[in-house]
Backbone bond lengths (Angstrom), bond angles and torsions (degrees), N, CA, C in turn:
res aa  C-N    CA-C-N  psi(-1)  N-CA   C-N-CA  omega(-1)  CA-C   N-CA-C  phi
1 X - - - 1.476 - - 1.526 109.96 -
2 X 1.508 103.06 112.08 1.706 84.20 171.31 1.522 126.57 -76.78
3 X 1.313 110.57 179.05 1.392 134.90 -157.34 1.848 90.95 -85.70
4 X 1.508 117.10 130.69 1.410 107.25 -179.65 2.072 101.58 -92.06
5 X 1.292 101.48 134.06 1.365 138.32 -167.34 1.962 99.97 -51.79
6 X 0.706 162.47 -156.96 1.670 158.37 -167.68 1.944 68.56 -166.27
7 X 1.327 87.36 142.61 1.619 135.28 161.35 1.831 105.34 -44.84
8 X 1.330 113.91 128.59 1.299 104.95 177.85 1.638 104.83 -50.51
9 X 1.502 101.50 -68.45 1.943 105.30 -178.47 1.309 100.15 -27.70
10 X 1.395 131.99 -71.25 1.659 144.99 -135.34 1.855 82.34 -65.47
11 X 1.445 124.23 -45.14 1.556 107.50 176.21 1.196 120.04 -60.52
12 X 1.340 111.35 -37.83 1.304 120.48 -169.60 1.325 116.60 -63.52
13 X 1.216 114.95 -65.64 1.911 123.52 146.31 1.533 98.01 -1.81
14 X 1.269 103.57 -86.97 1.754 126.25 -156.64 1.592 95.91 -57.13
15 X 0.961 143.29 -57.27 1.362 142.30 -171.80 1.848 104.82 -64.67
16 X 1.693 103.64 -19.30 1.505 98.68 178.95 1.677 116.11 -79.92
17 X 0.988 111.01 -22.73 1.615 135.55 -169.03 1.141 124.95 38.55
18 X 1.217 89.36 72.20 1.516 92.63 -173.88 1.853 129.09 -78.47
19 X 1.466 108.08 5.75 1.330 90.28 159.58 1.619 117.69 -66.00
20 X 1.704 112.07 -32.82 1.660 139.09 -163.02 1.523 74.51 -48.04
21 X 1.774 121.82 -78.82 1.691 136.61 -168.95 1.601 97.45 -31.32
22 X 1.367 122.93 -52.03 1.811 111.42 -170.83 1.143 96.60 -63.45
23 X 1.423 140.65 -27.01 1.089 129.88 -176.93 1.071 113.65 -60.81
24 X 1.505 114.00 -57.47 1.540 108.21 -154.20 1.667 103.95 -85.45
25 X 1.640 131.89 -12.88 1.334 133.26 164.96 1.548 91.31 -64.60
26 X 1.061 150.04 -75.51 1.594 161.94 -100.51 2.013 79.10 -100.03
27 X 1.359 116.23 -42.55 1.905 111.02 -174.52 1.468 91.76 -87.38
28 X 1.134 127.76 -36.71 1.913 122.42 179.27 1.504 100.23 -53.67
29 X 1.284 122.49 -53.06 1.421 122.95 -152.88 2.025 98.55 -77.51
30 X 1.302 101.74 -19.70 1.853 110.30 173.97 1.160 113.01 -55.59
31 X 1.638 101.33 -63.37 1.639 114.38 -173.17 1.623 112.30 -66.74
32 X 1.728 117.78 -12.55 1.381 106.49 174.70 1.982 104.50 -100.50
33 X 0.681 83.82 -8.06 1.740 112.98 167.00 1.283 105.97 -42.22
34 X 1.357 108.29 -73.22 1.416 138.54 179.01 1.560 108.51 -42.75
35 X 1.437 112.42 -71.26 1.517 127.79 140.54 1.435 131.34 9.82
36 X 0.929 98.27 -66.08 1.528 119.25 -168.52 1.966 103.36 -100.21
37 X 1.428 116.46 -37.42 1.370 105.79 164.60 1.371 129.96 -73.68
38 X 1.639 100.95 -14.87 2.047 107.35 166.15 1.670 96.29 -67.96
39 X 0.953 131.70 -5.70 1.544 122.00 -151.17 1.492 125.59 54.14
40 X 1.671 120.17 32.75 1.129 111.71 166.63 1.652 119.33 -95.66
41 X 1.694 114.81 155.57 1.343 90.69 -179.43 1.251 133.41 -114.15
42 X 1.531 130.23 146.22 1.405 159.81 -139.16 1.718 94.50 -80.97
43 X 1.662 97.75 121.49 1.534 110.38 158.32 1.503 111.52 -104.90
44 X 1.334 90.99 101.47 1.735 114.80 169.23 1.188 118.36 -24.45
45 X 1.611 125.21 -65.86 1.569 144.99 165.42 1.209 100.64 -33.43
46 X 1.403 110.37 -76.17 1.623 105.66 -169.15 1.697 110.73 -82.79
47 X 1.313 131.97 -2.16 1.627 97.31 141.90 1.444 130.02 -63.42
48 X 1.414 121.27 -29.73 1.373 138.27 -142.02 1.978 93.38 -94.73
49 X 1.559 121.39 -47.06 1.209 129.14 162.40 2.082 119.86 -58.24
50 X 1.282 98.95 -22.75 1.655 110.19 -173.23 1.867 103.97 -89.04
51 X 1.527 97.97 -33.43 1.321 107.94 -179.52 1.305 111.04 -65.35
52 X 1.352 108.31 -59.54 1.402 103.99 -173.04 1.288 124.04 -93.41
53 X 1.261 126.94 10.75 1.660 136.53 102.53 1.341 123.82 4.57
54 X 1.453 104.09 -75.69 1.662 111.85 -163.80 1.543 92.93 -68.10
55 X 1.831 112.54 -58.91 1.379 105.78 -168.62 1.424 130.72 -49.59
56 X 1.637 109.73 -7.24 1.585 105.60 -156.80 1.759 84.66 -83.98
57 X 1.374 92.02 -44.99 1.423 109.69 -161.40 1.810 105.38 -51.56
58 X 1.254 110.05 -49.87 1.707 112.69 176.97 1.665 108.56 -61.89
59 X 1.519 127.10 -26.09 1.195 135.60 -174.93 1.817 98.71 -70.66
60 X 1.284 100.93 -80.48 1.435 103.53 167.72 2.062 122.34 -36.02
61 X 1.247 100.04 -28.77 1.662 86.25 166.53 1.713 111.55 -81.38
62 X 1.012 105.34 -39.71 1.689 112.81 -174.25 1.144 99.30 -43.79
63 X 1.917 107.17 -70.06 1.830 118.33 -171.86 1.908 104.33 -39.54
64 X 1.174 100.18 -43.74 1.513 94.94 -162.69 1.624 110.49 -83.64
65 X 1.067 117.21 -1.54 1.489 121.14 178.42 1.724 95.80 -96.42
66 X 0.845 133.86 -28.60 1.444 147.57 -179.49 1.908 105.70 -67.49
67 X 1.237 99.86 -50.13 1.233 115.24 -176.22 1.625 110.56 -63.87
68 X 1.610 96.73 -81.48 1.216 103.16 169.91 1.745 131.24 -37.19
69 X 1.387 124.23 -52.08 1.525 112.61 146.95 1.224 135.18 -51.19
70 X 1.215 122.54 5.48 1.201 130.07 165.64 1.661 115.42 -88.46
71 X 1.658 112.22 -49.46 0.966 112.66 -172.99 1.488 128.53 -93.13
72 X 1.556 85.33 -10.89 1.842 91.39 162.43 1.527 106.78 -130.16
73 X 1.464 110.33 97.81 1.803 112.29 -161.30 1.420 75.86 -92.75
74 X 1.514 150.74 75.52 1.369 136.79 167.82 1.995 105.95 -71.83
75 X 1.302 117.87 -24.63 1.782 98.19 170.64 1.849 107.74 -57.56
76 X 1.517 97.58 164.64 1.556 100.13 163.32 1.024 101.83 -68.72
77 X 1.380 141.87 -59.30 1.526 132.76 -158.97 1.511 114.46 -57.73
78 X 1.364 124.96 -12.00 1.974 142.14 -156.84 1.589 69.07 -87.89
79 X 1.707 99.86 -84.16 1.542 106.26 -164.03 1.359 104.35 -44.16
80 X 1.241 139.15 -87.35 1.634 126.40 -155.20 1.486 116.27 -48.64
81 X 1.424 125.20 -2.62 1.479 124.22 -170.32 1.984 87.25 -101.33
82 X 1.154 113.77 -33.89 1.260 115.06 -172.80 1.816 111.23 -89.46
83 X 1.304 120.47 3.37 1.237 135.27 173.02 1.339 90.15 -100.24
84 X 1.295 150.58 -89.34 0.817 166.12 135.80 1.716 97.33 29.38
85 X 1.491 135.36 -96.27 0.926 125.38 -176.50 1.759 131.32 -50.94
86 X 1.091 114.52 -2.60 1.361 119.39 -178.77 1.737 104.71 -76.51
87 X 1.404 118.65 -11.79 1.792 115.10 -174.07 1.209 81.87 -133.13
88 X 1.441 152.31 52.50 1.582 154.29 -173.91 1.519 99.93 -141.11
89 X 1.657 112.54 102.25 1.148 107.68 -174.74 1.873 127.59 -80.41
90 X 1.571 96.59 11.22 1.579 114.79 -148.52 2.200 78.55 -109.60
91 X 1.399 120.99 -48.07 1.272 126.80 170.49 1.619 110.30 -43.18
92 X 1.644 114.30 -15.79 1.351 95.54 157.16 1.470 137.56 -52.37
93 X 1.802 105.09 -30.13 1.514 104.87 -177.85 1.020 140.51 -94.32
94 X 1.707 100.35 14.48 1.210 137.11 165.13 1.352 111.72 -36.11
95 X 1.488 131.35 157.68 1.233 139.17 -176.96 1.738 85.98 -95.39
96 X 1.332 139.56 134.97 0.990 115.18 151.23 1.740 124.95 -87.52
97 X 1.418 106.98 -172.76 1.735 96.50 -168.29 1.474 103.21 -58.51
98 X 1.097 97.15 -62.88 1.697 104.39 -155.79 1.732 114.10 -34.37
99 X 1.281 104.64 -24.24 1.375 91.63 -177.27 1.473 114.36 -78.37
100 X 1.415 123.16 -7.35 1.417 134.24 170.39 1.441 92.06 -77.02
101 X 1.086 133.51 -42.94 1.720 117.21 -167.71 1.642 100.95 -86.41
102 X 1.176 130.16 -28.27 1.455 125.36 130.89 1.770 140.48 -13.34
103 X 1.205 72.91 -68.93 2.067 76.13 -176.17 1.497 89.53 -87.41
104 X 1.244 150.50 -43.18 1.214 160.00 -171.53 1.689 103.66 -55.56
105 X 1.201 101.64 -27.80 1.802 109.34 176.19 1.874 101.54 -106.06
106 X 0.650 97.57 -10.40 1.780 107.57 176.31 1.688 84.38 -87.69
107 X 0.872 100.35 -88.64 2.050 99.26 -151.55 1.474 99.08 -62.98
108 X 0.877 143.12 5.65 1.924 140.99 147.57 1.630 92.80 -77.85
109 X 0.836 113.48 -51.20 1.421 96.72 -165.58 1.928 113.84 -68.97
110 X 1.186 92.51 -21.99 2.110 99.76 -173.93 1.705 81.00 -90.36
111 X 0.788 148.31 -60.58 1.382 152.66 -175.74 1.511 108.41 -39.85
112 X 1.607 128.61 -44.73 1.017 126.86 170.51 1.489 99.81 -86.19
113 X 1.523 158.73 -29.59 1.392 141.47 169.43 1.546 114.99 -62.98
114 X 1.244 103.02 -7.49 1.517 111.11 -170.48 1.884 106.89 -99.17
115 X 1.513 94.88 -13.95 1.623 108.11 176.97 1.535 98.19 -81.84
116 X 1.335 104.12 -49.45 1.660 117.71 -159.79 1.393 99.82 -52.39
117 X 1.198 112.25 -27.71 1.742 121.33 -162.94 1.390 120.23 -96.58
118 X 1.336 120.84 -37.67 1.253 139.39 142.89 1.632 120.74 -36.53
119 X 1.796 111.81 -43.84 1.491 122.34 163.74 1.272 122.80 -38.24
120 X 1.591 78.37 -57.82 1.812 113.29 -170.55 2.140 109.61 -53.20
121 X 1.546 91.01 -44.01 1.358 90.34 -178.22 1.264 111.48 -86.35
122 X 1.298 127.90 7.21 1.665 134.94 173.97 1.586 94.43 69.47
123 X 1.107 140.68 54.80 1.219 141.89 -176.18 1.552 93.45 -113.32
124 X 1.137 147.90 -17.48 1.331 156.02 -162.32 1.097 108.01 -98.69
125 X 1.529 149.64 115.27 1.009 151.61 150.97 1.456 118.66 -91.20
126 X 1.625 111.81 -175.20 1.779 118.05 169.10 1.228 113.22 -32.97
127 X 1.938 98.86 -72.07 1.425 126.31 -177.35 1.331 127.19 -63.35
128 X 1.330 113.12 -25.30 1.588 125.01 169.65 1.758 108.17 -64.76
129 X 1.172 103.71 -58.13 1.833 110.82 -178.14 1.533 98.20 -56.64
130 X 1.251 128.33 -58.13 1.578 126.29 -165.80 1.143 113.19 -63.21
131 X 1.680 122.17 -25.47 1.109 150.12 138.74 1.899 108.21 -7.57
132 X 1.872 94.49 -89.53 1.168 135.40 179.85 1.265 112.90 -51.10
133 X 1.886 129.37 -48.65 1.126 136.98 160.82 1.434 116.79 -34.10
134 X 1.151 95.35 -56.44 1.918 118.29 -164.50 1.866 96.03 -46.82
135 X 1.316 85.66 -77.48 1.684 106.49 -176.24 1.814 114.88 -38.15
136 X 1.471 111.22 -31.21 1.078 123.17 -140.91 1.927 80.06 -95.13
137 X 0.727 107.18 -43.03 1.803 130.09 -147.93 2.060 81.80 -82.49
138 X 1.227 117.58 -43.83 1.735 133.74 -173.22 1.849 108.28 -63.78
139 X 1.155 99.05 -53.68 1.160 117.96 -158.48 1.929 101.02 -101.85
140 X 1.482 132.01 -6.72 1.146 128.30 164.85 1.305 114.27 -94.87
141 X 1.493 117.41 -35.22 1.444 109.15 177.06 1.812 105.63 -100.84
142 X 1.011 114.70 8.16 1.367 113.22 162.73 1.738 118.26 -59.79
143 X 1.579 103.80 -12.70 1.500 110.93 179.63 1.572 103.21 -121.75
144 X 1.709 113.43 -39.90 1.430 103.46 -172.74 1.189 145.42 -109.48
145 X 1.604 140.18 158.72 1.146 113.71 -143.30 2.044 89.43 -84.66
146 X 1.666 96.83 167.72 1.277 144.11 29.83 1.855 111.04 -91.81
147 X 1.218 94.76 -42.57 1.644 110.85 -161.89 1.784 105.53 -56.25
148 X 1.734 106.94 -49.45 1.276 96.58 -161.39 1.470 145.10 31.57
149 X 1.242 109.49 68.94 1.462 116.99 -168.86 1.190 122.64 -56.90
150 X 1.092 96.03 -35.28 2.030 102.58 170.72 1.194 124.34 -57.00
151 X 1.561 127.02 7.98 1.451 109.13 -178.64 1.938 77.80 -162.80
152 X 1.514 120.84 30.99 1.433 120.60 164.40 1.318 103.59 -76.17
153 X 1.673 123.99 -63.73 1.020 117.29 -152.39 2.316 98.63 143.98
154 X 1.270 89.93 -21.97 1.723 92.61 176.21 1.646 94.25 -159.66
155 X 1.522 113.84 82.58 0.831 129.32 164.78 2.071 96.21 -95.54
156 X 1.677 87.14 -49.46 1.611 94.12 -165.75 1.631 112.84 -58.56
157 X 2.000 117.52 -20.70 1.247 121.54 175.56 1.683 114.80 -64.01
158 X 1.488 92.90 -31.48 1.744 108.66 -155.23 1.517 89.05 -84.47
159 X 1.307 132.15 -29.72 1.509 143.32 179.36 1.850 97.87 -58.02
160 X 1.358 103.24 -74.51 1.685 111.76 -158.62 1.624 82.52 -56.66
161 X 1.270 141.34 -53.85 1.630 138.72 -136.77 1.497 85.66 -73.57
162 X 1.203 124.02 -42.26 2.012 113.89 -168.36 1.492 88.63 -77.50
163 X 1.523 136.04 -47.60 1.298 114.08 -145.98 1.415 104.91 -83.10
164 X 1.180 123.61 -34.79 1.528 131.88 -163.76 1.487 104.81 -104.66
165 X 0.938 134.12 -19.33 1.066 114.51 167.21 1.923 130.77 -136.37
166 X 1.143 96.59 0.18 1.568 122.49 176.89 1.524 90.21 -78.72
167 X 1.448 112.65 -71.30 1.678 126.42 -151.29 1.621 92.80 -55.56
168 X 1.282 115.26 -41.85 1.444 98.28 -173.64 1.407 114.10 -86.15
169 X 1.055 129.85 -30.12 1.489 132.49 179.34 1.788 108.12 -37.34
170 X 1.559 88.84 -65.02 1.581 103.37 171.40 1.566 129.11 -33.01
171 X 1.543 97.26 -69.69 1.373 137.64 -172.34 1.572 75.15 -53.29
172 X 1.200 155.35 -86.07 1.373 162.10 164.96 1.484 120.85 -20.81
173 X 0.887 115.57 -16.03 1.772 128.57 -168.41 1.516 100.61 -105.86
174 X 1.410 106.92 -40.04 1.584 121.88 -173.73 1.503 105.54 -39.20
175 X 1.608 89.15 -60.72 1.646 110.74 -162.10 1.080 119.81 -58.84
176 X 1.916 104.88 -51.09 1.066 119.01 -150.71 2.300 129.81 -105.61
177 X 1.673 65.54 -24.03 1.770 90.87 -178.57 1.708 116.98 81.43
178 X 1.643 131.66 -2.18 0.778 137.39 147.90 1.436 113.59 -165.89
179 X 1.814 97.98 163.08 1.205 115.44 -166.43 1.554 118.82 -71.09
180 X 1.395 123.99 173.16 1.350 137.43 -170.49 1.473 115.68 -147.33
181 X 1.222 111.48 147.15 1.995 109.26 170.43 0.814 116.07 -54.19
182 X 1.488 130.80 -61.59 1.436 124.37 -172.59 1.665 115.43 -49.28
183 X 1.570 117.84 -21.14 1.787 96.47 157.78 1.688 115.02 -66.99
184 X 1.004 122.08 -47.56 1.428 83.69 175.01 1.474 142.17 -108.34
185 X 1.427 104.89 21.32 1.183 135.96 147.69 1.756 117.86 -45.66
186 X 1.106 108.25 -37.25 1.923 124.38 -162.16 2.054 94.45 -116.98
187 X 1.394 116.54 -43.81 1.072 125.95 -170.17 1.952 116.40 -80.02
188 X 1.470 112.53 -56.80 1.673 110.65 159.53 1.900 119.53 -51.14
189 X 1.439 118.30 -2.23 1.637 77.26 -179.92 1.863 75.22 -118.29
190 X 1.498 127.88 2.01 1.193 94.29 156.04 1.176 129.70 -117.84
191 X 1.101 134.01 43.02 1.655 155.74 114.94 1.771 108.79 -35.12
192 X 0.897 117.62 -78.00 1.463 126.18 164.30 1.500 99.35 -42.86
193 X 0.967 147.71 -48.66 1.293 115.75 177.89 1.155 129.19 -107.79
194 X 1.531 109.72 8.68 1.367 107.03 143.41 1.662 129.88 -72.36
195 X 1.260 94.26 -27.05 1.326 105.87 -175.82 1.790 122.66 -73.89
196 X 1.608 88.39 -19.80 1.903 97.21 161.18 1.332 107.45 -82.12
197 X 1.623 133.29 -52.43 1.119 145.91 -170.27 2.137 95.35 -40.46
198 X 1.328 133.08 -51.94 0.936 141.42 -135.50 2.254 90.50 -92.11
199 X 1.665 83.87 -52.04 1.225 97.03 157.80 1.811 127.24 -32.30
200 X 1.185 98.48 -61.38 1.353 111.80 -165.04 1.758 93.53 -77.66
201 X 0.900 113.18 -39.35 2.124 104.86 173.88 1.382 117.48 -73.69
202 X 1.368 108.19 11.11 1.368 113.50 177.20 1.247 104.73 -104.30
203 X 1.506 120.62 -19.32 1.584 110.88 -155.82 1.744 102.94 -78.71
204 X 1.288 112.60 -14.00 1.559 94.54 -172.95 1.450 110.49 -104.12
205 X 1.408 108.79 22.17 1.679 100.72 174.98 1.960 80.46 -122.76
206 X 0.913 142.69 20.40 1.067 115.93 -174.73 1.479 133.78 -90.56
207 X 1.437 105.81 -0.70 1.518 114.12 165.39 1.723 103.84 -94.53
208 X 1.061 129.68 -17.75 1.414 132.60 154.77 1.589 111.39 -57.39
209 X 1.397 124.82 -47.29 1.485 116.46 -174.50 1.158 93.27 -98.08
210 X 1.589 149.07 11.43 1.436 126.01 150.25 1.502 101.17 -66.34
211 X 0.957 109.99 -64.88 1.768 127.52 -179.53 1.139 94.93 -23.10
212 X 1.453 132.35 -94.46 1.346 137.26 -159.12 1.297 127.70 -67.06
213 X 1.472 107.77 -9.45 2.252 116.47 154.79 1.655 79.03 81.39
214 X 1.831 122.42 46.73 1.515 114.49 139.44 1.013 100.43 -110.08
215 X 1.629 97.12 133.81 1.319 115.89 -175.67 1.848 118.93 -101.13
216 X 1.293 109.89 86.60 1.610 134.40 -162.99 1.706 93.01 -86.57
217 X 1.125 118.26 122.69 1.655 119.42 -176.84 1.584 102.67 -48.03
218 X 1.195 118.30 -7.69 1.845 121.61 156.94 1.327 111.42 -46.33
219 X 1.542 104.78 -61.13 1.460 123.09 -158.48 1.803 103.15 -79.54
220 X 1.337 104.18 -56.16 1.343 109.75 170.04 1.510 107.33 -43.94
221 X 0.671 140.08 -56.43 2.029 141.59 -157.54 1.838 99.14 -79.81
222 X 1.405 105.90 -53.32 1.510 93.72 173.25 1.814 80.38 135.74
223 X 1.452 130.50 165.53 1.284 131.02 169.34 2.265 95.87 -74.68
224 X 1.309 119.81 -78.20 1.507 124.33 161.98 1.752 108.96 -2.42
225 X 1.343 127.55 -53.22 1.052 141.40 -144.29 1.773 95.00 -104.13
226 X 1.353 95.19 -60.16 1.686 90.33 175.35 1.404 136.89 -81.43
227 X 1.574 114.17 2.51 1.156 133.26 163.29 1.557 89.51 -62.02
228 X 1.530 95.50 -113.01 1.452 103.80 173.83 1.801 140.57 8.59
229 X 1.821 94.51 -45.16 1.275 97.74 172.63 1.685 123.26 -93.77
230 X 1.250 98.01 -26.54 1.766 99.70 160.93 1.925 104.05 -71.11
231 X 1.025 141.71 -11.41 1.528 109.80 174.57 1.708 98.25 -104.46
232 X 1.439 126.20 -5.19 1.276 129.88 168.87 1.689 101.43 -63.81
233 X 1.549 117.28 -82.10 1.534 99.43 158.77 1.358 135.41 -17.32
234 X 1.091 120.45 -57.35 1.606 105.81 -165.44 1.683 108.47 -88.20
235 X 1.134 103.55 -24.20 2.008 108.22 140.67 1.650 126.30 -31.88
236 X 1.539 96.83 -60.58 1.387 109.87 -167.32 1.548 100.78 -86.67
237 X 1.442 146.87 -25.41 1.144 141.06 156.01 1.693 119.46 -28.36
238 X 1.300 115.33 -52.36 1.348 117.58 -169.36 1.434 93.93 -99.72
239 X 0.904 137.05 -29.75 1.609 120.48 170.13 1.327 115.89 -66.56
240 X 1.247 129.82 -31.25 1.739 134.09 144.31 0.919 114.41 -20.33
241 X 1.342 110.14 -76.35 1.578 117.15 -167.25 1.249 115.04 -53.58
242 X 1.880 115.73 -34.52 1.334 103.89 -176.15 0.978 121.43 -90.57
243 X 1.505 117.77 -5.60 1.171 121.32 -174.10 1.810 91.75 -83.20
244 X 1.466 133.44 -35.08 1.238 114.39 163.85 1.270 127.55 -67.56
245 X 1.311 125.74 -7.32 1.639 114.09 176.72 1.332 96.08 -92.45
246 X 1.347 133.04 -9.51 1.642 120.63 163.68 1.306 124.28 -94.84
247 X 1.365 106.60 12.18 1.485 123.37 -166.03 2.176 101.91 -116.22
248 X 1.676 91.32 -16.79 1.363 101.75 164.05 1.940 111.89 124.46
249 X 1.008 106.79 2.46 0.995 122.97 171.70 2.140 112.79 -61.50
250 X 1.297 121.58 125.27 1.053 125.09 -168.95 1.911 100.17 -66.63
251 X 1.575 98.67 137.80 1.448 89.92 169.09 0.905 128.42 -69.91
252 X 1.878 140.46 -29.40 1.371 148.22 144.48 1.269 98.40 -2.67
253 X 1.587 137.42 -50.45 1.218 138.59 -169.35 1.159 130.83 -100.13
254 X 1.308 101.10 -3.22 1.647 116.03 -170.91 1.596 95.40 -102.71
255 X 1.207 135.16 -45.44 1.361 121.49 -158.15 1.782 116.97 -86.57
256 X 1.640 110.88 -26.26 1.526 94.30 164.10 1.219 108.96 -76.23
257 X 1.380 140.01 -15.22 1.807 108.89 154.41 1.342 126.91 -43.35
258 X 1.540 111.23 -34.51 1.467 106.74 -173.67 1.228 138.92 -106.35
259 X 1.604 80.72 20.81 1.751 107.33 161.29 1.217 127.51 -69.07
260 X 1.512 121.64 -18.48 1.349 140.56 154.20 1.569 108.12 -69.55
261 X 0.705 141.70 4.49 1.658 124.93 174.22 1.325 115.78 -48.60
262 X 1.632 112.38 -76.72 1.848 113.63 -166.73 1.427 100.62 -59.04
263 X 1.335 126.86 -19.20 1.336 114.87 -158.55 1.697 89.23 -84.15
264 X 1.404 113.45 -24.33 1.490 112.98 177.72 1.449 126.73 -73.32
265 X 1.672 87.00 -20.89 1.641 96.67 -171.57 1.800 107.43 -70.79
266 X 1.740 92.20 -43.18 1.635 108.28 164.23 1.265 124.26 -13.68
267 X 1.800 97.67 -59.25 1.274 98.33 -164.31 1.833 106.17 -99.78
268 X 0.917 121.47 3.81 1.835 125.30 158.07 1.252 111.65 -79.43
269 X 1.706 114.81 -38.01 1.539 91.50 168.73 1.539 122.65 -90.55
270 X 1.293 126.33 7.09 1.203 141.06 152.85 1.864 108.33 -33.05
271 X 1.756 87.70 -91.83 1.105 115.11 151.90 1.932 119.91 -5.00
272 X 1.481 114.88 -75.91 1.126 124.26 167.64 1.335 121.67 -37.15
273 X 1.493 111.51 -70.00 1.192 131.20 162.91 1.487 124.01 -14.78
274 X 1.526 112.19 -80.84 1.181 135.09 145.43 1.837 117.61 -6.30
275 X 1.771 91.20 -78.44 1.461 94.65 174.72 1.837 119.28 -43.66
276 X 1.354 90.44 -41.36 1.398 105.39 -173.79 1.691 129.05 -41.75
277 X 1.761 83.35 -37.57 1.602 88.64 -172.22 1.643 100.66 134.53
278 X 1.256 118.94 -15.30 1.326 112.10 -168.81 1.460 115.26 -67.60
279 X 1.127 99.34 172.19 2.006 97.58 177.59 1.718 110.31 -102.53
280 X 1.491 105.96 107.85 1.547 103.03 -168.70 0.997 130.42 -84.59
281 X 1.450 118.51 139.73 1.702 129.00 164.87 1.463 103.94 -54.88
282 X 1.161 116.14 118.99 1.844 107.76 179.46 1.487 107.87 -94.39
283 X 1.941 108.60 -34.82 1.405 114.90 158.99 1.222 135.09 -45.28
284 X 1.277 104.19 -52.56 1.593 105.85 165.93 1.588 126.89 -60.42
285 X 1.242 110.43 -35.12 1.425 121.81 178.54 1.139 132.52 -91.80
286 X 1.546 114.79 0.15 1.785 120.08 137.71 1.003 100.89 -92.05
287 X 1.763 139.40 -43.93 1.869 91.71 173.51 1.125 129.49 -73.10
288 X 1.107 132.57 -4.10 1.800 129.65 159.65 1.302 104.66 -75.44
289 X 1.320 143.24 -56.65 1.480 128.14 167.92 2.168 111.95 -34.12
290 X 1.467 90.17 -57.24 1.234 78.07 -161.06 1.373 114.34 -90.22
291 X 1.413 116.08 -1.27 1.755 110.67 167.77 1.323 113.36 -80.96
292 X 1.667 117.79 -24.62 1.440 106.67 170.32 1.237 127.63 -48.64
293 X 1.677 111.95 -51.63 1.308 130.80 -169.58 1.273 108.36 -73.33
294 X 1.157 119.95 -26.02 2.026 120.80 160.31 1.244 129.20 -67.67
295 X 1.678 100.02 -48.50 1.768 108.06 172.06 1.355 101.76 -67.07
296 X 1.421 126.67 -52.35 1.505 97.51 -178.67 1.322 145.57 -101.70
297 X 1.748 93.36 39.60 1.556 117.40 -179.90 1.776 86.26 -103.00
298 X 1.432 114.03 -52.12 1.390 122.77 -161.77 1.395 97.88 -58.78
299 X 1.016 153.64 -45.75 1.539 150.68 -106.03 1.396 104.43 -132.90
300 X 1.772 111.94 -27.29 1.526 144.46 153.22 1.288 101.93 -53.99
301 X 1.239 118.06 -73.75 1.402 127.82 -155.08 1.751 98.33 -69.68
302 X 1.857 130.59 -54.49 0.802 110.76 154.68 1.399 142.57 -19.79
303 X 0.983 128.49 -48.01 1.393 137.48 -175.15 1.018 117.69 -68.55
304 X 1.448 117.70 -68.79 1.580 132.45 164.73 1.539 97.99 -30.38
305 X 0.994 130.81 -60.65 1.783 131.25 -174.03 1.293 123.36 -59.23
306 X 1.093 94.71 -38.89 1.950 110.52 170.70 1.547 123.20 -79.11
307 X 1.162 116.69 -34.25 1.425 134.98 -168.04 2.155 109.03 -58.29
């Protein structure tokens, strides 16, 4: 009996990733967060033009990482799945590439009218574009060759650095025209835990990307090495923070970060566990990776909004 085929859309969805998109709205809405807790006030237009900015831009890396593994399947497993579908009559309902280099040339292109417009409203500064450069330069070769970061070895660094702390810088620059401590006061300890979170969704393909010579900063670091360094992160997350509320950071802001703790501890002794020998829940342990890094982006960002 064959296997029934997923819905062109239902790929399309999935190739869009849109939890990645809550991400990067959920760090946009931080850095205007920030915004709104200096008491300065918020131009609607230009959040709403900055927003969908970031998203075109994360859309266009996805499409093109989609693409590009397609057209250079260099693992054995790329090639034999792509041998494989050429006498597979169900690979008809396949998305083919091109339409990723399609929408991938579509959302660069709304992504740059959405710059043009942002110009237009003088919302763009020095620091905003270098800003924009940065991100732009992270998140394009994160899919294409030569660099391809996604299968260097710190694709997942170059990932957390645009989402957590690029998106808000910006999202912050938009408004305001220059930067402040409290971005990275609120933004460095959750970098670090995005950067375990990314960690921890790596661990169950990672004898699959030894196999196939992708090199996922999993594989690069060693399993020994990347254990260790994902529960070092989510260590150093809350010691951030406190080290910013003693560094001057209001506690109002410091303590719903550290409402995530046990749920963090959860996932270190997961982690442990794991190392240990245990037989792992992989379900459970991306949603504890990844509800941490939401609740205590969300609960952040809450505050800042309410305050």
């Amino acid at each position: 009996m064959k296997k029934s085929t997923p819905s062109q859309l239902s790929q399309f969805l999935q190739y869009s990733r849109p939890w990645n998109l809550l991400e990067g709205i959920l760090f946009y809405a931080l850095g205007v967060g920030i915004v709104h807790y200096l008491g300065h006030p918020i131009d609607w237009k230009i959040y709403i033009l900055g927003q969908a900015c970031i998203t075109m831009l994360q859309l266009s890396s996805y499409y093109l990482t989609v693409y590009y593994d397609r057209l250079f399947p260099t693992t054995p497993e790329l090639i034999s799945q792509n041998s494989k579908k050429e006498n597979d009559d169900e690979s008809a309902k396949e998305l083919p590439r091109q339409v990723f280099q399609l929408t991938s040339l579509t959302t660069l292109t709304v992504g740059a009218v959405m710059t043009v417009l942002l110009l237009a409203n003088r919302a763009l500064n020095l620091q905003a574009l270098l800003i924009l450069g940065i991100a732009f330069f992270l998140a394009f070769f994160y899919a294409v060759p030569p660099l391809r970061l996604v299968y260097s070895g710190y694709g997942e660094l170059s990932q957390a650095i645009f989402i957590s702390t690029l998106v808000p810088a910006f999202a912050f620059l938009l408004q305001t025209g220059e930067l402040h401590r409290l971005l990275p006061m609120l933004t460095f300890p959750l970098a670090a835990l995005y950067l375990a979170m990314l960690l921890a969704l790596s661990l169950k393909d990672y004898s699959r990307d030894l196999k196939n010579e992708r090199k996922t900063l999993l594989v690069r670091l060693g399993w020994p090495h990347g254990m260790r360094l994902h529960n070092i992160l989510i260590v150093a997350t809350y010691i951030l923070l406190l080290l910013a509320f003693i560094s001057g950071m209001p506690w109002g802001l410091t303590w719903p970060g550290l409402l995530t703790l046990p749920l963090a501890g959860f996932q270190i002794w997961q982690f442990i566990q794991i190392n240990g020998g245990a037989k792992p829940h992989w379900g459970l342990l991306s949603l504890t990776a990844t509800g941490t890094l939401l609740l205590t982006t969300y609960l952040i960002t809450f505050t800042l909004w309410t305050s």
